[in-house]
N, C-alpha and C positions, 0 to 999 in steps of 0.2 A: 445410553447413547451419549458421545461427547465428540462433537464438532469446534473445531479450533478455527476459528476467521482470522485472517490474514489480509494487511493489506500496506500499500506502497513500504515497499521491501528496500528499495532503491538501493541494492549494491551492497548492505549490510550487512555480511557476513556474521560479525562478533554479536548482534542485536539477533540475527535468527537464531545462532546456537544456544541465547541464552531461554529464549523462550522455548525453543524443542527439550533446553533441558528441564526447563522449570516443568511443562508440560509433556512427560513423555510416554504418556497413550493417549490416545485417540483415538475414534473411530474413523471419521472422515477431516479433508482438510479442504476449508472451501479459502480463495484466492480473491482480492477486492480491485488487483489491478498493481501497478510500479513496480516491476521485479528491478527496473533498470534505472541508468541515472543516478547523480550523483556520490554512489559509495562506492569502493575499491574491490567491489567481489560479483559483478555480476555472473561471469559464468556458471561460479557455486549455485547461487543463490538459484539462476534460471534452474540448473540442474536440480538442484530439489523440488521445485512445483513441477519437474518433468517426472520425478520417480513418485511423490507423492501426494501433490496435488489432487483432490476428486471434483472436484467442477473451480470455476474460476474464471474473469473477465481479464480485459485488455485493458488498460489506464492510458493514458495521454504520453505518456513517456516510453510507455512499451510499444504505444501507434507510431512514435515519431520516429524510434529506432527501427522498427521492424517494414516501417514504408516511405521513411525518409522524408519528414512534413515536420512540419516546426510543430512543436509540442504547445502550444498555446499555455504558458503556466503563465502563472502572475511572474509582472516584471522584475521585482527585486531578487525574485529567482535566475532567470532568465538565461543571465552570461554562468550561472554554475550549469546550469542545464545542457545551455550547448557546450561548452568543453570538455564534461564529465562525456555528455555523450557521441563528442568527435571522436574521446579515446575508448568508448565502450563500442564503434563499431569495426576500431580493432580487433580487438575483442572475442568477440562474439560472434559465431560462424553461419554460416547459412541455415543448417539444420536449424539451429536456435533461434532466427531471425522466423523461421516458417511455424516454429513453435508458439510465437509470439503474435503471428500473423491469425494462428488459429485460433484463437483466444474471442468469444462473441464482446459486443458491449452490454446487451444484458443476459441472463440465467434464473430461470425460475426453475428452483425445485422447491423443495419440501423438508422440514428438518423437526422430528418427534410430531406430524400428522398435521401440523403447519405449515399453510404457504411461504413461500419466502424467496425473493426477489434481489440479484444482485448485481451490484452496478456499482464503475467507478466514481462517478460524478452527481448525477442526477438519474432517477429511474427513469425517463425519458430516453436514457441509453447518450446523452449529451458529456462529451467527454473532460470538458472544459470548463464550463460553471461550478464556480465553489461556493455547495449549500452548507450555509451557516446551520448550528444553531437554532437560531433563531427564525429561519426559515424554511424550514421545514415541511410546514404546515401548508404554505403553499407550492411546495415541492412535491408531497405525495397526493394530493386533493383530489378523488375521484376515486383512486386506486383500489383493489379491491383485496389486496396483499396482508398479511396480519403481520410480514416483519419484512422491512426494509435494508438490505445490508449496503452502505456507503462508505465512499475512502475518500481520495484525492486532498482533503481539507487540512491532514495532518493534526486534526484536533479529536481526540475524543469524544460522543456524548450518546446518550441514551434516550430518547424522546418516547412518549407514550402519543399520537396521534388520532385521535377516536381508536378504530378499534385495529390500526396500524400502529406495532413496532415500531421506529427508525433510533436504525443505528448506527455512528462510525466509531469503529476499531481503534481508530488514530494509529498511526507510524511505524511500523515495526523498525523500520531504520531510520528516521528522520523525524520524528517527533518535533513539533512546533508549539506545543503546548506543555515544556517545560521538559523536557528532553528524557531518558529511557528507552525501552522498548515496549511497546503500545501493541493489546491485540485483543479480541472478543471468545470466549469460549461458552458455548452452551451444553450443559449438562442436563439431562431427563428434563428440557424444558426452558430450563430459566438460565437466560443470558447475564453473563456478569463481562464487566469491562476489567483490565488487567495492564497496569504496570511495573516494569522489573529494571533492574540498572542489570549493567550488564559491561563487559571492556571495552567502552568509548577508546580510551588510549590506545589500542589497537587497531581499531579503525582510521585512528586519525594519522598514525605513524604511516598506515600504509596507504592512505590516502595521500602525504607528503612526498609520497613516491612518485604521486601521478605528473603527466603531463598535463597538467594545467597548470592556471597565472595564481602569483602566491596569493591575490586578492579572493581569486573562489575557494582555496584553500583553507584563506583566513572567515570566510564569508562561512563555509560548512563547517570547520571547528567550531565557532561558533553556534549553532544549530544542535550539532552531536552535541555540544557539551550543555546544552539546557538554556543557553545565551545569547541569543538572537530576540532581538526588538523590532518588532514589522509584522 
């Protein structure tokens, strides 16, 4: 059995292909949340969690697109957020809006006879709080889950929590912790974390296409290419 976690995809075309190629069987493919926002491909990208996604949640960036709410991100994000997303709800059509709308905040299945609990932000199903790290431990406390799957932080890590997993993926498009493409696969059991480079330059050329200011422009090159301080 081999399950591929995915999460904040945000537009990234060049960063999905490289992981579907690096990974290309699977059994199921679970979803941690951002198909949308900041990167130059959403429709692709939506379109693929539409053909092949098997369960999957809603992130903060797919709620703000799909119901038109400010997306609560951290501020130095902020002004790329709404630009990228004025011009992604060009974009993006109703059908794909009601796709995104269907998306729970949490999912609990089961993966090799294991509980397992998925969530953008915080198991709590809170769309907006970014659990460190370091915080963990009072983020799943009580829980009864033996693996936690979390996104939204753009950082990778793997925690052991008494007898709680918690894990985040980090970034398939936007990595924040040193740029790639970022994702979780579990195979007969044992979860490993996974980074791959992959054609930034691609991304970024057609990101310069966009209708945004050259400042989010220059603010996400920075980011895709591993270079961002914050």
């Amino acid at each position: 059995m081999k399950t591929l976690i995915l999460s904040d995809i945000h537009g990234n075309l060049p960063a999905l292909e490289a992981v579907l190629e690096q990974e290309k069987a699977y059994d199921s493919c679970f979803f941690l949340g951002d198909v949308v926002d900041y990167g130059p491909f959403p429709k692709e990208c939506i379109a693929f969690l539409r053909k092949e996604m098997d369960v999957g949640v809603i992130g903060n960036h797919d709620n703000a697109l799909a119901f038109d709410v400010d997306c609560g991100c951290r501020a130095d994000f902020k002004r790329f957020s709404e630009e990228t997303r004025s011009w992604h709800k060009s974009l993006v059509n109703e059908e794909e809006k009601k796709f995104l709308r269907s998306l729970p905040s949490l999912y609990h299945s089961s993966i090799d006879g294991k509980s397992v609990l998925l969530a953008h932000a915080t198991p709590q199903g809170n769309l907006f709080r970014y659990v460190k790290e370091d915080e963990v431990e009072g983020a799943v406390g009580g829980l009864s889950m033996q693996v936690v799957l979390l996104g939204h932080t753009h950082v990778q890590f793997k925690k052991q929590v008494g007898a709680t997993l918690v894990v985040n993926p980090g970034s398939v498009g936007l990595a924040r912790d040193g740029g790639g493409a970022c994702y979780a696969m579990i195979r007969e059991g044992e979860l490993t974390l996974h980074r791959i480079q992959y054609d930034v330059e691609r991304t970024i050329v057609a990101l310069d296409k966009a209708p945004i200011s050259k400042e989010s422009k220059e603010g996400l090159t920075k980011v895709l290419r591993g270079e961002w301080k914050g």
